[in-house]
PDB file with SEQRES, HELIX, SHEET and CRYST1 records, atoms N, CA, C and O in Angstrom:
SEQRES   1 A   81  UNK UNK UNK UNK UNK UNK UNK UNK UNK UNK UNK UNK UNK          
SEQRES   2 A   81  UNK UNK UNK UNK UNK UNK UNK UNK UNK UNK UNK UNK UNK          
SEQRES   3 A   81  UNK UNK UNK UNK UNK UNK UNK UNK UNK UNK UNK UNK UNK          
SEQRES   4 A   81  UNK UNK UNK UNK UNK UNK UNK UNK UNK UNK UNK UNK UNK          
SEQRES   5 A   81  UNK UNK UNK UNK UNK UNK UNK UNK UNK UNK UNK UNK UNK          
SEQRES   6 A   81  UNK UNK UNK UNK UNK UNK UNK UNK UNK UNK UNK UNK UNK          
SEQRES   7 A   81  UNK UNK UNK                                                  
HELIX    1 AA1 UNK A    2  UNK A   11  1                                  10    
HELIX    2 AA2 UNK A   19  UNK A   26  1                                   8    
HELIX    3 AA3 UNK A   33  UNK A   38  1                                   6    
HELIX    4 AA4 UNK A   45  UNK A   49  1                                   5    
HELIX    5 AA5 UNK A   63  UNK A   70  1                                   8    
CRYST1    1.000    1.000    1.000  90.00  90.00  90.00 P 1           1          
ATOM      1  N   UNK A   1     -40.658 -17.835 -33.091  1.00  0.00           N  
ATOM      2  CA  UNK A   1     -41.050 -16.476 -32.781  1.00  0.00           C  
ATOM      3  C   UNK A   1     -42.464 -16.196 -33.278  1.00  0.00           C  
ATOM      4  O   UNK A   1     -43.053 -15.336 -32.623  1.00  0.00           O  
ATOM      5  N   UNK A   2     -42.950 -16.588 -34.014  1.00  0.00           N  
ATOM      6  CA  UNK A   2     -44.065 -16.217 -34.970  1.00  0.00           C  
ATOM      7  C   UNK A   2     -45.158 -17.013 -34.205  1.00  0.00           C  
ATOM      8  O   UNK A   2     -46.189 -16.413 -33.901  1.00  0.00           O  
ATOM      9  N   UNK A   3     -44.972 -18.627 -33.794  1.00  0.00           N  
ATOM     10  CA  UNK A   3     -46.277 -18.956 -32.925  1.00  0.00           C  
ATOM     11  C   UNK A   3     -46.405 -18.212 -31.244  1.00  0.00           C  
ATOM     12  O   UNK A   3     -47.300 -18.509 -30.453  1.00  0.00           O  
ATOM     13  N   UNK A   4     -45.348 -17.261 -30.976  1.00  0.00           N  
ATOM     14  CA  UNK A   4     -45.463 -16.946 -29.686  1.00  0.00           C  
ATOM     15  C   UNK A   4     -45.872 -15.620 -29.966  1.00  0.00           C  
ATOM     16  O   UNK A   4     -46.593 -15.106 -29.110  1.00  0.00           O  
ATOM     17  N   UNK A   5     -45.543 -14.850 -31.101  1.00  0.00           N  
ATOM     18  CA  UNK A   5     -46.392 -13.607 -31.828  1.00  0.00           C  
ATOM     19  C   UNK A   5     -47.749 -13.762 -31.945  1.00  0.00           C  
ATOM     20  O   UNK A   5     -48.415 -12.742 -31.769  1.00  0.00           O  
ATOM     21  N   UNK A   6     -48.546 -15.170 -32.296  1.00  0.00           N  
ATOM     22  CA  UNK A   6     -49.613 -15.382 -32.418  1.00  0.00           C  
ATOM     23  C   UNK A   6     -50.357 -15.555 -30.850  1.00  0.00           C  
ATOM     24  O   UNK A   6     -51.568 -15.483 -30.638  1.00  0.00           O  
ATOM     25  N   UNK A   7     -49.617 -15.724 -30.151  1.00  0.00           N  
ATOM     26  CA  UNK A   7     -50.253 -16.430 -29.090  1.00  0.00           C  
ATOM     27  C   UNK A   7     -50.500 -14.792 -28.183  1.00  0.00           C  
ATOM     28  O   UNK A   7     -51.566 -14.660 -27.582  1.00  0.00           O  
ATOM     29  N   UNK A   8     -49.502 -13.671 -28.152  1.00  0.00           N  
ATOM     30  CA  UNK A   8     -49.905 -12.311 -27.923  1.00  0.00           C  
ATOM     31  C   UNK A   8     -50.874 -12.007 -28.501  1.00  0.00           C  
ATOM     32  O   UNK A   8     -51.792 -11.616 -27.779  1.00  0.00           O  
ATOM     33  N   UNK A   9     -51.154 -12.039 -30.139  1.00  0.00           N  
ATOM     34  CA  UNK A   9     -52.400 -11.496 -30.664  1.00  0.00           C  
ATOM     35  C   UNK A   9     -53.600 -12.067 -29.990  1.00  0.00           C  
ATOM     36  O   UNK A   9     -54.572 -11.409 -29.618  1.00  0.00           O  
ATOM     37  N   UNK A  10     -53.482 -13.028 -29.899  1.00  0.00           N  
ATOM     38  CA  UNK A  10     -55.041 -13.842 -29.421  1.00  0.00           C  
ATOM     39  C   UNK A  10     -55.683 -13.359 -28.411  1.00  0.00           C  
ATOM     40  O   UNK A  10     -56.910 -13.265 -28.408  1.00  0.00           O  
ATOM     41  N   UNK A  11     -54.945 -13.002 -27.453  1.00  0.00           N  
ATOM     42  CA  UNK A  11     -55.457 -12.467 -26.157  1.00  0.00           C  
ATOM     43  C   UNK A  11     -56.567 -10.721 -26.719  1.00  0.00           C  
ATOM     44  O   UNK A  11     -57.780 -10.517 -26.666  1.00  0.00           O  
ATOM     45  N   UNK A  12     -55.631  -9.996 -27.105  1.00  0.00           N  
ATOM     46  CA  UNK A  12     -56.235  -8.494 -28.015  1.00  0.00           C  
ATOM     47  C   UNK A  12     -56.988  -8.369 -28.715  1.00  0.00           C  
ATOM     48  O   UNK A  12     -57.207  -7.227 -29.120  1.00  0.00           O  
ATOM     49  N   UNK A  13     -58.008  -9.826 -29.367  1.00  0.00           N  
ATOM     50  CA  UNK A  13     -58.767 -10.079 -30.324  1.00  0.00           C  
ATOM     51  C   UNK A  13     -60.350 -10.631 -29.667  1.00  0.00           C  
ATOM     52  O   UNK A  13     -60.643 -11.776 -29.320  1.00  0.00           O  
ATOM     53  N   UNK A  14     -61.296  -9.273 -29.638  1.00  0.00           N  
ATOM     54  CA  UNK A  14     -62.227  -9.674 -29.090  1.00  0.00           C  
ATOM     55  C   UNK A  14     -63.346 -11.042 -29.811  1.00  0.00           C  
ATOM     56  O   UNK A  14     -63.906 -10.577 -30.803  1.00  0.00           O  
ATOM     57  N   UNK A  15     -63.552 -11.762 -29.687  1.00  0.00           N  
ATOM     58  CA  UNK A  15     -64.153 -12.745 -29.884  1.00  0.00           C  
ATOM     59  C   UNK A  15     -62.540 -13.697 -30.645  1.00  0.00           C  
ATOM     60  O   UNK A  15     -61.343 -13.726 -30.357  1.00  0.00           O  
ATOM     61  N   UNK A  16     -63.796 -14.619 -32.144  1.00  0.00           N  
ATOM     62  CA  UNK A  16     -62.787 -15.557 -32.654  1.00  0.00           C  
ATOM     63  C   UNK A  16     -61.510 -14.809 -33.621  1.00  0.00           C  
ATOM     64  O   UNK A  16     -61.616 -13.849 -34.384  1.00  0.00           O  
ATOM     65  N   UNK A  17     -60.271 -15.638 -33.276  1.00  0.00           N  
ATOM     66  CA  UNK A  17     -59.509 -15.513 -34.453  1.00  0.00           C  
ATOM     67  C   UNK A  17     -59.160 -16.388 -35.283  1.00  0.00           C  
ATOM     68  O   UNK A  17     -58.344 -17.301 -35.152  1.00  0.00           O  
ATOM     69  N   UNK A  18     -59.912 -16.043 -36.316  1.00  0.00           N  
ATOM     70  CA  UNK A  18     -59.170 -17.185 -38.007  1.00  0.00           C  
ATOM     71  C   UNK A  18     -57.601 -17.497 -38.051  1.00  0.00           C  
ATOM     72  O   UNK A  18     -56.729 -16.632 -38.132  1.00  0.00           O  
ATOM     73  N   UNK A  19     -57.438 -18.563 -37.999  1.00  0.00           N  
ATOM     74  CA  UNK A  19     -56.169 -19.231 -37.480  1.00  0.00           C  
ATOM     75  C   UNK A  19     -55.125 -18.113 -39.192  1.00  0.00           C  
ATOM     76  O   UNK A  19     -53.946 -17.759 -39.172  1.00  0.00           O  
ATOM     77  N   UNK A  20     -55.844 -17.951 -40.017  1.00  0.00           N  
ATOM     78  CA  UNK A  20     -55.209 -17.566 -41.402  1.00  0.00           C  
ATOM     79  C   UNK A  20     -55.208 -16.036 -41.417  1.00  0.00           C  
ATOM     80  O   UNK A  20     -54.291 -15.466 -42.009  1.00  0.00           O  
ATOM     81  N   UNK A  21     -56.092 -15.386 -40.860  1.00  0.00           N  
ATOM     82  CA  UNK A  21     -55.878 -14.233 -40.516  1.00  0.00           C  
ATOM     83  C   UNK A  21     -55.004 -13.813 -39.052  1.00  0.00           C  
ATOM     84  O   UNK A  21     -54.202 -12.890 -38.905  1.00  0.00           O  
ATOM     85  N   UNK A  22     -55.280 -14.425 -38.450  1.00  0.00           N  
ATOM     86  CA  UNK A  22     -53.735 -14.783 -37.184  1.00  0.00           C  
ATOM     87  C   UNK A  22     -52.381 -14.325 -37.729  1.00  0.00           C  
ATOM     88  O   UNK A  22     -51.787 -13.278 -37.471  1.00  0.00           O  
ATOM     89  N   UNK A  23     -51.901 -15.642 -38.790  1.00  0.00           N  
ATOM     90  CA  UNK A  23     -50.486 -15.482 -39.349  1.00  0.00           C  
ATOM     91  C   UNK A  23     -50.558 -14.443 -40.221  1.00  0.00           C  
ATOM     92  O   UNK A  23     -49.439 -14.160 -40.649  1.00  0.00           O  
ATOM     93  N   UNK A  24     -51.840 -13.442 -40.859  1.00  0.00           N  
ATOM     94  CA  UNK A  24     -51.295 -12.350 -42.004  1.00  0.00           C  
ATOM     95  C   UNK A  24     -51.290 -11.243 -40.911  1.00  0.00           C  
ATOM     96  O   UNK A  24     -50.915 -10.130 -41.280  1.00  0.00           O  
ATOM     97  N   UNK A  25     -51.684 -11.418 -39.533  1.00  0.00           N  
ATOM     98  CA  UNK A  25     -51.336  -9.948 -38.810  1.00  0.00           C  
ATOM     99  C   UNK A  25     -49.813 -10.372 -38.463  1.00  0.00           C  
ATOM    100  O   UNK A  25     -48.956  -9.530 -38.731  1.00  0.00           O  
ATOM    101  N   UNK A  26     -49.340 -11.755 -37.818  1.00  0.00           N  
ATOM    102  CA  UNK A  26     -48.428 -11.425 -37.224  1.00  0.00           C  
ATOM    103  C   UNK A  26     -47.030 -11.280 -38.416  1.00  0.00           C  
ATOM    104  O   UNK A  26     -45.904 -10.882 -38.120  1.00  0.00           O  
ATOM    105  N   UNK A  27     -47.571 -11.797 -40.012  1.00  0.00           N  
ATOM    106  CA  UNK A  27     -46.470 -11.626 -41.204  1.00  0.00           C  
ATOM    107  C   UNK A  27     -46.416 -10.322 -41.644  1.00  0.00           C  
ATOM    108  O   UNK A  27     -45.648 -10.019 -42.558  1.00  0.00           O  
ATOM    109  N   UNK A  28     -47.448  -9.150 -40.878  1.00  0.00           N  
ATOM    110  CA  UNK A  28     -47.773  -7.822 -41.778  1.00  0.00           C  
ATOM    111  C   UNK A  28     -46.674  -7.399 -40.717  1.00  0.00           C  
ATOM    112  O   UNK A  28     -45.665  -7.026 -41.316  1.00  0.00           O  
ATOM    113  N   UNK A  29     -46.567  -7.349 -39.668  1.00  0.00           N  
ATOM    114  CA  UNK A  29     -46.205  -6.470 -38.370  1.00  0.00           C  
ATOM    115  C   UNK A  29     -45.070  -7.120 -38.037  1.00  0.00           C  
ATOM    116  O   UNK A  29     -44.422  -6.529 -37.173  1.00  0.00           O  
ATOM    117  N   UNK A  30     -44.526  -8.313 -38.493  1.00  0.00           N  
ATOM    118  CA  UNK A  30     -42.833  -8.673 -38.604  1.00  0.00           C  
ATOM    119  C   UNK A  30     -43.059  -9.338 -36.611  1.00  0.00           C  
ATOM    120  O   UNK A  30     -42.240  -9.580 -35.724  1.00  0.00           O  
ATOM    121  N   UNK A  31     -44.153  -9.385 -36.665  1.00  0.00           N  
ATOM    122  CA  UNK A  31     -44.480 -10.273 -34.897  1.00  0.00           C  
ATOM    123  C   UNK A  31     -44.052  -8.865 -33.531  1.00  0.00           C  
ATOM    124  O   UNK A  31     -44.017  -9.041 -32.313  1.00  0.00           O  
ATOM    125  N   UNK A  32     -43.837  -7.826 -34.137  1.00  0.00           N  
ATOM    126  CA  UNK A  32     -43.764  -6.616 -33.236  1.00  0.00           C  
ATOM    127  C   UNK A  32     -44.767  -6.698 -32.161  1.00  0.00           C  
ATOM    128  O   UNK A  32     -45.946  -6.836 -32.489  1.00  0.00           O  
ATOM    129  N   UNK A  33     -44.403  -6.620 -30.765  1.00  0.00           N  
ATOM    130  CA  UNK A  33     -45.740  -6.735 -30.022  1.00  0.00           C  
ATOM    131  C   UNK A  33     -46.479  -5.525 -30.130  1.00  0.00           C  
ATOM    132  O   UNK A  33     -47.691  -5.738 -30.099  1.00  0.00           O  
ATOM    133  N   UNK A  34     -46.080  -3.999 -30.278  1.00  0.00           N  
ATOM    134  CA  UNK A  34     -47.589  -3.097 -30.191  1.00  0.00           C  
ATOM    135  C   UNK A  34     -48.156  -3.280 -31.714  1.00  0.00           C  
ATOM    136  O   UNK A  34     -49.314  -3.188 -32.120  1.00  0.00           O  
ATOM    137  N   UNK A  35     -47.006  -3.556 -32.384  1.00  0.00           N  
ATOM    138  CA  UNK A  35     -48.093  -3.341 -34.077  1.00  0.00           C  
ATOM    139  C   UNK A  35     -49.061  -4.753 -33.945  1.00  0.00           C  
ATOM    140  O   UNK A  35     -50.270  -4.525 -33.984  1.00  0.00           O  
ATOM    141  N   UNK A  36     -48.744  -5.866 -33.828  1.00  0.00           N  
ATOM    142  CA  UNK A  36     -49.590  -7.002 -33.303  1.00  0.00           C  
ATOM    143  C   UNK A  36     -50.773  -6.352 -32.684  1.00  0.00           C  
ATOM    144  O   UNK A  36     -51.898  -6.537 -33.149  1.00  0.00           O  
ATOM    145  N   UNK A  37     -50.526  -5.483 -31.495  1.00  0.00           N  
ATOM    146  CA  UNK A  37     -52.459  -5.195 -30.881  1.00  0.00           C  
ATOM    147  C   UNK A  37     -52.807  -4.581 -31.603  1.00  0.00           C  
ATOM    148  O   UNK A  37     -53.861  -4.992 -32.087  1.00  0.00           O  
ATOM    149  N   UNK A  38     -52.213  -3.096 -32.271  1.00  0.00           N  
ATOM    150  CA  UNK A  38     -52.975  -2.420 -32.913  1.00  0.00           C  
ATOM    151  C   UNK A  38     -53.619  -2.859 -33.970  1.00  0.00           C  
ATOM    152  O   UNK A  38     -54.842  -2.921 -34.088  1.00  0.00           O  
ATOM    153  N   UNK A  39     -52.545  -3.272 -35.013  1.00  0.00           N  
ATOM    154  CA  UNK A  39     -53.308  -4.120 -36.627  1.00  0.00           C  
ATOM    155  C   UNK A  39     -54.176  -5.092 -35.803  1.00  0.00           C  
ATOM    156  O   UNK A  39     -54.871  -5.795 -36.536  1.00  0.00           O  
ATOM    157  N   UNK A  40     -54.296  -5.275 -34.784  1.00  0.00           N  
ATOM    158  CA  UNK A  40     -56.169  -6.407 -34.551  1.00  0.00           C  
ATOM    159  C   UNK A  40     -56.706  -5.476 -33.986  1.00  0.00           C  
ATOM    160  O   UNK A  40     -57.668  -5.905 -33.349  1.00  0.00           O  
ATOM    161  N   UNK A  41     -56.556  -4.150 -33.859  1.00  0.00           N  
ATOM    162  CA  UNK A  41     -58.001  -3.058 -33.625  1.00  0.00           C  
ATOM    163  C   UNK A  41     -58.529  -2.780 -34.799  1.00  0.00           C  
ATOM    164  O   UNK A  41     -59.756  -2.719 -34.881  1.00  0.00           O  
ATOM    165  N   UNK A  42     -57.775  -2.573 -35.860  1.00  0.00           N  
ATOM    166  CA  UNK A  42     -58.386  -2.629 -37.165  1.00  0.00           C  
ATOM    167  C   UNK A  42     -59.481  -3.108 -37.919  1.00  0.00           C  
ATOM    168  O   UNK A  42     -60.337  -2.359 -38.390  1.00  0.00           O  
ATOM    169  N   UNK A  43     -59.477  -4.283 -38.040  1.00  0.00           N  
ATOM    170  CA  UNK A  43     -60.134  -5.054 -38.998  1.00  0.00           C  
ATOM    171  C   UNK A  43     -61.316  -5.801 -38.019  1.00  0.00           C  
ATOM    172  O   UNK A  43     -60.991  -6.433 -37.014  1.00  0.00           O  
ATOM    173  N   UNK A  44     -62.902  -5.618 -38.503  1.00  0.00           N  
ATOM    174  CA  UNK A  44     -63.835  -5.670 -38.232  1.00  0.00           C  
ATOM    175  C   UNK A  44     -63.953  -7.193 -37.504  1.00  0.00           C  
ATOM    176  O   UNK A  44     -63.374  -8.241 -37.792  1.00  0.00           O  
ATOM    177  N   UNK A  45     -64.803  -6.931 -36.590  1.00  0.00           N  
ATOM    178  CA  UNK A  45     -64.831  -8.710 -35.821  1.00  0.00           C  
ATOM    179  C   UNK A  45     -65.136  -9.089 -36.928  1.00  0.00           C  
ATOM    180  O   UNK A  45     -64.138  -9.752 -37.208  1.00  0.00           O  
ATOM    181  N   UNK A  46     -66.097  -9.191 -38.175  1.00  0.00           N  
ATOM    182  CA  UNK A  46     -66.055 -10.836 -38.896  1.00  0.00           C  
ATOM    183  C   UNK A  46     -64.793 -10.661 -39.712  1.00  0.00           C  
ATOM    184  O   UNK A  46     -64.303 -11.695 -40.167  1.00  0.00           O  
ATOM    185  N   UNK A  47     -64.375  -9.863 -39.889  1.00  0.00           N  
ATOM    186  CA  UNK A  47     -63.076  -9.969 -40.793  1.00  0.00           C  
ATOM    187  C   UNK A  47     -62.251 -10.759 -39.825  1.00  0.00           C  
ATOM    188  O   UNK A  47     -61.649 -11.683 -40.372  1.00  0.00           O  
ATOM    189  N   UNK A  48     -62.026 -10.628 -38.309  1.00  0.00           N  
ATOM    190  CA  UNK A  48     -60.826 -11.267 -37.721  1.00  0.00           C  
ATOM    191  C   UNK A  48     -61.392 -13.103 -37.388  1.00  0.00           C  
ATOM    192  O   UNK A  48     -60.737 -14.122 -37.170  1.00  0.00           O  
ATOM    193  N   UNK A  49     -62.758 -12.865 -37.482  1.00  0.00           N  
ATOM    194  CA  UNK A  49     -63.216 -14.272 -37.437  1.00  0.00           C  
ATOM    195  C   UNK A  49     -63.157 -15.367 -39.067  1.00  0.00           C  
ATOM    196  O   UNK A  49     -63.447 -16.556 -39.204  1.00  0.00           O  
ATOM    197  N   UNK A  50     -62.699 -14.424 -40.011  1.00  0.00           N  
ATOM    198  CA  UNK A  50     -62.480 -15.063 -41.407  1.00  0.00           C  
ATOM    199  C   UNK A  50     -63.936 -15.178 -42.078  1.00  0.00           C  
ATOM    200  O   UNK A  50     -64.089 -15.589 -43.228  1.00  0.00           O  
ATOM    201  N   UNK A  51     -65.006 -14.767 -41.231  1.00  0.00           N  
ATOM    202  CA  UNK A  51     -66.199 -14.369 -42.142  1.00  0.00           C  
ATOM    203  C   UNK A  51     -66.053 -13.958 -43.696  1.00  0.00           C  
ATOM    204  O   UNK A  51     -66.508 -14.487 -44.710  1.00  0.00           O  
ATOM    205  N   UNK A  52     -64.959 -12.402 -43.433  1.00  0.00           N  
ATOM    206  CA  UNK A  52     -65.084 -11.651 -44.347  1.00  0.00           C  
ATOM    207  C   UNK A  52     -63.421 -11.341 -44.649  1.00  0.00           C  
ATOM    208  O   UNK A  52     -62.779 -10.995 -43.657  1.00  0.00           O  
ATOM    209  N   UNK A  53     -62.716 -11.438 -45.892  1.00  0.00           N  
ATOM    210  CA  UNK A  53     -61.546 -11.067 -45.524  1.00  0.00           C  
ATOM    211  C   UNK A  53     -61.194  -9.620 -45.010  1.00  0.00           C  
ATOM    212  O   UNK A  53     -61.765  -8.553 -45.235  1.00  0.00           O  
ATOM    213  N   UNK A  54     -60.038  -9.917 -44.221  1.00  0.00           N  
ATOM    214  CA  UNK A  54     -59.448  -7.996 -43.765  1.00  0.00           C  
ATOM    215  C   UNK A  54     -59.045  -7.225 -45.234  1.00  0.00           C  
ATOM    216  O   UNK A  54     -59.050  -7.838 -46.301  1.00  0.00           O  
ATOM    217  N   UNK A  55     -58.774  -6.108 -45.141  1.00  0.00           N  
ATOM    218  CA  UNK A  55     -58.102  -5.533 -46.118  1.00  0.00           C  
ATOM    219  C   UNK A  55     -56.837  -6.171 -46.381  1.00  0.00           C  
ATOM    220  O   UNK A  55     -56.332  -6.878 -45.510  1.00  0.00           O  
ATOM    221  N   UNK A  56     -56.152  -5.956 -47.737  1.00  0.00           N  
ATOM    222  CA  UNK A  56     -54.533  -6.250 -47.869  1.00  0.00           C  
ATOM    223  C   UNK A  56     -54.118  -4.792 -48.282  1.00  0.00           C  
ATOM    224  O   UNK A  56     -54.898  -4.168 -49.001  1.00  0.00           O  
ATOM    225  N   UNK A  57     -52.984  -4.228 -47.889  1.00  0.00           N  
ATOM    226  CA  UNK A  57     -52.380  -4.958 -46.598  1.00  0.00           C  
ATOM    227  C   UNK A  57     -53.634  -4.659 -44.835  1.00  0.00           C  
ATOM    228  O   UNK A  57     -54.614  -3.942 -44.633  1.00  0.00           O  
ATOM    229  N   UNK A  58     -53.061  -5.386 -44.199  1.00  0.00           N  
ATOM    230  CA  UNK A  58     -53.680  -4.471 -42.950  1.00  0.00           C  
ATOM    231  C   UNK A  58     -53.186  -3.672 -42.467  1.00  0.00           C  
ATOM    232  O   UNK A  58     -51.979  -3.539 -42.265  1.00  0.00           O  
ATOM    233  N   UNK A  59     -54.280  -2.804 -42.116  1.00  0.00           N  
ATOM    234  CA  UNK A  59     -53.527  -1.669 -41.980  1.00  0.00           C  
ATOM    235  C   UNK A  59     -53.115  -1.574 -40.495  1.00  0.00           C  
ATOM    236  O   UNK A  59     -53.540  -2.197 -39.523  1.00  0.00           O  
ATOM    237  N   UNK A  60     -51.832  -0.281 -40.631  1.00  0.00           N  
ATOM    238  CA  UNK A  60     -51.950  -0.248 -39.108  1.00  0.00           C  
ATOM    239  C   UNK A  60     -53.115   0.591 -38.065  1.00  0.00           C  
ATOM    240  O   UNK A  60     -53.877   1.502 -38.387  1.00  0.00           O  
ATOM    241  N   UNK A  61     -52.962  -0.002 -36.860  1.00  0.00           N  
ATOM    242  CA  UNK A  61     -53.728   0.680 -35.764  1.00  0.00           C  
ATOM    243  C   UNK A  61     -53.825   2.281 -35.853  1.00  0.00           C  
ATOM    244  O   UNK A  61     -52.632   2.580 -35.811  1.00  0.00           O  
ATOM    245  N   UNK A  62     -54.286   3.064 -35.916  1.00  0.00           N  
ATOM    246  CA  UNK A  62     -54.566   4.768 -35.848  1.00  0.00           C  
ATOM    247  C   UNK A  62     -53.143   4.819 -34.604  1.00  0.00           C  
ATOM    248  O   UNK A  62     -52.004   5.213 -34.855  1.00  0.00           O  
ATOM    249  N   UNK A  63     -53.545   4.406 -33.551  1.00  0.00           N  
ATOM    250  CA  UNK A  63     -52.541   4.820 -32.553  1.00  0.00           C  
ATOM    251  C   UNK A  63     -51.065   4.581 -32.687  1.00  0.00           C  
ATOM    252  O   UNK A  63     -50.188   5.211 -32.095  1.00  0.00           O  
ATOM    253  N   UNK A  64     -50.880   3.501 -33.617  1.00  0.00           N  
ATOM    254  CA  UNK A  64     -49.490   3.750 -34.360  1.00  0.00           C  
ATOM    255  C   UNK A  64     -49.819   4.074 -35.203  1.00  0.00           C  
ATOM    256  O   UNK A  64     -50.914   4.261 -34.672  1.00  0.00           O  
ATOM    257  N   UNK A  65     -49.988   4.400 -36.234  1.00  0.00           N  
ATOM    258  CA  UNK A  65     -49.796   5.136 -37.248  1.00  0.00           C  
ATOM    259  C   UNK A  65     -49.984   6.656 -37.025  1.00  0.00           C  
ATOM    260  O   UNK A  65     -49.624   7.447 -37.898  1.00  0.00           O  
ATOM    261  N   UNK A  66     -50.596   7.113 -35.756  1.00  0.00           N  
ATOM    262  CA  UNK A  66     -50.293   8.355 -35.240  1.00  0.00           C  
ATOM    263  C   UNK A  66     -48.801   8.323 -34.607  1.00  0.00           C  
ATOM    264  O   UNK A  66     -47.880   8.865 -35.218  1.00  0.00           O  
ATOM    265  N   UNK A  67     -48.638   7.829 -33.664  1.00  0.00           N  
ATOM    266  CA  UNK A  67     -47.545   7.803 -32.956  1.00  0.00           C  
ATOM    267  C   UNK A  67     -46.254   8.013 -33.903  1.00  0.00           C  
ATOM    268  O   UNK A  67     -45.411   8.897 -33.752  1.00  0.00           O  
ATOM    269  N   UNK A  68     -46.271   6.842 -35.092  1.00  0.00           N  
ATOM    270  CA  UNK A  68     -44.971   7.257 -35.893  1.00  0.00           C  
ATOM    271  C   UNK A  68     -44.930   8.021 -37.007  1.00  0.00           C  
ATOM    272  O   UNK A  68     -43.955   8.410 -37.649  1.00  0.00           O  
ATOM    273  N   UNK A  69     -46.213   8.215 -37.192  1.00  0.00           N  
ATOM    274  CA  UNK A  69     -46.286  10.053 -37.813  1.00  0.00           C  
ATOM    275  C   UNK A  69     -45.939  11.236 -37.296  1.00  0.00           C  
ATOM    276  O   UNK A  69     -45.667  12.173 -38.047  1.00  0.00           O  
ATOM    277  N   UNK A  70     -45.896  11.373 -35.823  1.00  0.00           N  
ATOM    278  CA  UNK A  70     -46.024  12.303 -35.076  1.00  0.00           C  
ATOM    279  C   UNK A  70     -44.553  13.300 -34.966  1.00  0.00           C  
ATOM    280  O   UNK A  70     -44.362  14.513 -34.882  1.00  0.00           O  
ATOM    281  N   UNK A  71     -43.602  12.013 -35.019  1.00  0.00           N  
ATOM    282  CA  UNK A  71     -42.012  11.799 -34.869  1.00  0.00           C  
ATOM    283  C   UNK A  71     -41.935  11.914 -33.040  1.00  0.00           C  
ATOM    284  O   UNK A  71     -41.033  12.310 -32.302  1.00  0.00           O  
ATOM    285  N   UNK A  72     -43.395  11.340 -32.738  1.00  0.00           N  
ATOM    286  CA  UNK A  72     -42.448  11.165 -30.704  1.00  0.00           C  
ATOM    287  C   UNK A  72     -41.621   9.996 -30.870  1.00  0.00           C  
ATOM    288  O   UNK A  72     -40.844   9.707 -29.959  1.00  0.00           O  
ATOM    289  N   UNK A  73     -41.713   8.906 -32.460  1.00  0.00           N  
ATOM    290  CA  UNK A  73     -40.277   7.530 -32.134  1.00  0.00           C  
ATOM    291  C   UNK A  73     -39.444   8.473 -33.038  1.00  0.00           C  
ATOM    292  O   UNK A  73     -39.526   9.206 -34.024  1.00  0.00           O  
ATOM    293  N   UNK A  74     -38.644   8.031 -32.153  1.00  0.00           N  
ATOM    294  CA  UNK A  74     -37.361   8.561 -32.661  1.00  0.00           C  
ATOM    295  C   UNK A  74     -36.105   7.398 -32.811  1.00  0.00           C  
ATOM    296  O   UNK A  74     -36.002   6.444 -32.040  1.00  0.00           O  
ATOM    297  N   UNK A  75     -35.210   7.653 -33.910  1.00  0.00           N  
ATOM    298  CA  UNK A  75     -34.030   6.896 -33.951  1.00  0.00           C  
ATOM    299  C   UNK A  75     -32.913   7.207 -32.497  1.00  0.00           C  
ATOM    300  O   UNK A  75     -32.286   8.234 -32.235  1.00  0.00           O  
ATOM    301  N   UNK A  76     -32.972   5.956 -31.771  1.00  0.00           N  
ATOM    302  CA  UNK A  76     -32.089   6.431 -30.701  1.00  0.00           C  
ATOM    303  C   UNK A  76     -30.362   6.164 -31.137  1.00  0.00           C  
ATOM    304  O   UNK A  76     -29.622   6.282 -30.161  1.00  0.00           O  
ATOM    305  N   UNK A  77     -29.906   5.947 -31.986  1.00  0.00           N  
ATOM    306  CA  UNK A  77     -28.966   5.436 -32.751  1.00  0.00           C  
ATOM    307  C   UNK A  77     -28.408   6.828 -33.634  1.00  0.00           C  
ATOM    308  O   UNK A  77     -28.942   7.141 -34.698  1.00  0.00           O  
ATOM    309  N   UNK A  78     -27.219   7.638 -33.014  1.00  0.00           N  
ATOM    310  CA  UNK A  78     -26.673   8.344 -34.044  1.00  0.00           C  
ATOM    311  C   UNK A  78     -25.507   8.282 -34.706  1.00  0.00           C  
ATOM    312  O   UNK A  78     -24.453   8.267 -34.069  1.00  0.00           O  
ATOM    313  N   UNK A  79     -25.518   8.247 -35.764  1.00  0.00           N  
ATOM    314  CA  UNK A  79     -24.127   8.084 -36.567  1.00  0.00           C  
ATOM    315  C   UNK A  79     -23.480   9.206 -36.724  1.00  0.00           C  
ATOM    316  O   UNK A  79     -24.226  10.185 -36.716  1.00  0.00           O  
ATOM    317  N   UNK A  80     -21.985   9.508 -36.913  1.00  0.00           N  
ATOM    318  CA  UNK A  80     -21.507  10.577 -36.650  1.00  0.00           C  
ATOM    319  C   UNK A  80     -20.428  10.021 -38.079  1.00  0.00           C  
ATOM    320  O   UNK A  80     -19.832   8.944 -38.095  1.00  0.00           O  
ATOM    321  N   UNK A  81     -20.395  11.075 -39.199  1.00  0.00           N  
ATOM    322  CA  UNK A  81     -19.798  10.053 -40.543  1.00  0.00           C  
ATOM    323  C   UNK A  81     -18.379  11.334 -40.565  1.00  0.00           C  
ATOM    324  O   UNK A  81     -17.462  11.226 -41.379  1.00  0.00           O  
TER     325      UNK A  81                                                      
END                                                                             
């Protein structure tokens, strides 16, 4: 699961991706495909090229981290106790 998580990020990553910064987006984001694009809008092209390291943790994308601030996700799952 995790090299086919990587292989989504690559495409969303304008220029190079550092094969080591690769596996800390797709280990931050559990290989989720939107948190995968967003956490690589984040972090500066030389950071994703391993120039420079990214932040720890990385953060997420604004557009999720809006989105699940917002409460439009919602738990579709209700328990009734």
């Amino acid at each position: 699961m995790l090299a086919a998580a990587g292989r989504l990020l690559e495409p969303a990553v304008p220029g190079a991706l550092d094969p080591g910064v690769r596996d800390r987006i797709v280990a931050s984001t559990g290989g989720t495909p939107l948190a995968l694009v967003e956490a690589a809008r984040e972090p500066r092209a030389g950071q994703l090229g391993g120039g420079t390291p990214p932040p720890e943790p990385i953060p997420l994308g604004r557009a999720l981290r809006e989105r699940l601030t917002s409460g439009s996700v919602r738990n579709p799952v209700r328990r009734s106790r």
